[in-house]
ChimeraX commands (.cxc) that place a marker at each C-alpha (Angstrom):
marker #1 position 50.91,93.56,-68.17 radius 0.5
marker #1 position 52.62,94.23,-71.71 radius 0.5
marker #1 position 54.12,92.44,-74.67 radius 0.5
marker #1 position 56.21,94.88,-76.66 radius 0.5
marker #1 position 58.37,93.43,-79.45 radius 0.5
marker #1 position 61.43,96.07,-80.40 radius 0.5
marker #1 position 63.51,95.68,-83.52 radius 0.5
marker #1 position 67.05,97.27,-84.48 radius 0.5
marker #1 position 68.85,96.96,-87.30 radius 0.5
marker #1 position 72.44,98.21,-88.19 radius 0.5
marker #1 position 74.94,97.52,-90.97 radius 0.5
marker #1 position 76.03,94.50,-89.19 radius 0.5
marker #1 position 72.76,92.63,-88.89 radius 0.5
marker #1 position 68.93,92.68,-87.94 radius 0.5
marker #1 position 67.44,91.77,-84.06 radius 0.5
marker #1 position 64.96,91.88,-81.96 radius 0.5
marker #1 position 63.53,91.41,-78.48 radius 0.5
marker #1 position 60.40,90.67,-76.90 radius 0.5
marker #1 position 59.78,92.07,-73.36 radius 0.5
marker #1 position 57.06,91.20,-70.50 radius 0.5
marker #1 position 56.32,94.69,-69.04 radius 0.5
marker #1 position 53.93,94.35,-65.80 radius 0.5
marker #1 position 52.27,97.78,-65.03 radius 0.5
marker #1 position 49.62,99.91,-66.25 radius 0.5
marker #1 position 49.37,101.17,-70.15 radius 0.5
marker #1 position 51.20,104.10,-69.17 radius 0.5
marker #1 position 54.47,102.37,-67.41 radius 0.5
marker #1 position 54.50,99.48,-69.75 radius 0.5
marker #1 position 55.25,102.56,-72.70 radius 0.5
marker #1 position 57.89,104.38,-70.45 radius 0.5
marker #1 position 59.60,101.03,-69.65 radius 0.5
marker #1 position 59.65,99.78,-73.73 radius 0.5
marker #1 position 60.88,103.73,-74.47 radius 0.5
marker #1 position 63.72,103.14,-71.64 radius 0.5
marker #1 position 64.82,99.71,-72.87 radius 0.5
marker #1 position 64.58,100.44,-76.59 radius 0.5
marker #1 position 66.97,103.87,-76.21 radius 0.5
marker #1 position 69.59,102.17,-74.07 radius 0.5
marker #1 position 69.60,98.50,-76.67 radius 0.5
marker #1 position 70.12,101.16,-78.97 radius 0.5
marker #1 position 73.09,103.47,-76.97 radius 0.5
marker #1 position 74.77,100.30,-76.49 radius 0.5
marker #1 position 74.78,98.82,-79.40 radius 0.5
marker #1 position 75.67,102.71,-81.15 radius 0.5
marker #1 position 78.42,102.67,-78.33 radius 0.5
marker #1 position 80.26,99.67,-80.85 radius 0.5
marker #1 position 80.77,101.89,-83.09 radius 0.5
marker #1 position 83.42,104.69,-83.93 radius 0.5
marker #1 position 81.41,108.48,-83.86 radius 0.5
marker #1 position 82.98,109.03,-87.84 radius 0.5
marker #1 position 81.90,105.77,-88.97 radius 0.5
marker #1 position 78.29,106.52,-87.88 radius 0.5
marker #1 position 78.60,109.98,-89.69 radius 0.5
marker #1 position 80.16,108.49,-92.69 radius 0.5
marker #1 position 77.36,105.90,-93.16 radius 0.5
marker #1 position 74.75,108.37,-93.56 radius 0.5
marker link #1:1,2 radius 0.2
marker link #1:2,3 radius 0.2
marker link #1:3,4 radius 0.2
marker link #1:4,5 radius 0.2
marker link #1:5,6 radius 0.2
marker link #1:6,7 radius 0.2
marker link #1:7,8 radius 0.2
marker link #1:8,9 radius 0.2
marker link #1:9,10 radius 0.2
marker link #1:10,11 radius 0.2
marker link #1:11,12 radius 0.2
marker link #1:12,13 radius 0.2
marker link #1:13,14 radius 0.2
marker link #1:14,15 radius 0.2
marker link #1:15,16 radius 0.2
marker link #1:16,17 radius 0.2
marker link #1:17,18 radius 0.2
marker link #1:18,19 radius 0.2
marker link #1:19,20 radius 0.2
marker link #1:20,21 radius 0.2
marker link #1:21,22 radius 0.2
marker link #1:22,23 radius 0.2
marker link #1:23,24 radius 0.2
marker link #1:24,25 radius 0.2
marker link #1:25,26 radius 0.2
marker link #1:26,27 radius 0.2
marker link #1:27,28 radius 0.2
marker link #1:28,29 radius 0.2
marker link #1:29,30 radius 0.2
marker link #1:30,31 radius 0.2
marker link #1:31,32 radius 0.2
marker link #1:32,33 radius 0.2
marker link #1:33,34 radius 0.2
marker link #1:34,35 radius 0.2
marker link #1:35,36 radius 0.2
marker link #1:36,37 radius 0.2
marker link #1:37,38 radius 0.2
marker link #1:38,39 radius 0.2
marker link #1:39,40 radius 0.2
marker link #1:40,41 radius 0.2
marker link #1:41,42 radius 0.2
marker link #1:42,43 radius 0.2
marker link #1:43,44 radius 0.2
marker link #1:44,45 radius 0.2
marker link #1:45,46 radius 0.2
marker link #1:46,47 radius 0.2
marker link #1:47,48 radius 0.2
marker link #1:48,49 radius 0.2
marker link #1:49,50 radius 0.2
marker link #1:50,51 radius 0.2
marker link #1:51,52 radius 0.2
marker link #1:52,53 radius 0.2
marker link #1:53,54 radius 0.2
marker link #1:54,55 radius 0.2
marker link #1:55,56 radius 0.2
view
């Protein structure tokens, strides 16, 4: 059993998210890498591809 805290930030504000992750050291990593890259593809996926580009 895990606690991971994940944080993400963008131009329109600051969050973050604590998870309970049950599983050995290993799974509780895979599972926080999982749920980090798809808060983040869904949050990106608010966003027009040139304003992202623009931005940077």
């Amino acid at each position: 059993m895990g606690t991971v805290y994940l944080g993400y930030a963008s131009p329109s504000g600051v969050w973050s998210r604590r998870l309970f992750v049950s599983g050995d050291r290993l799974q509780v990593k895979v599972r926080a890498v999982n749920t980090a890259l798809d808060w983040m593809r869904r949050n990106l996926n608010k966003y027009c591809v040139e304003d992202l580009i623009q931005g940077a």
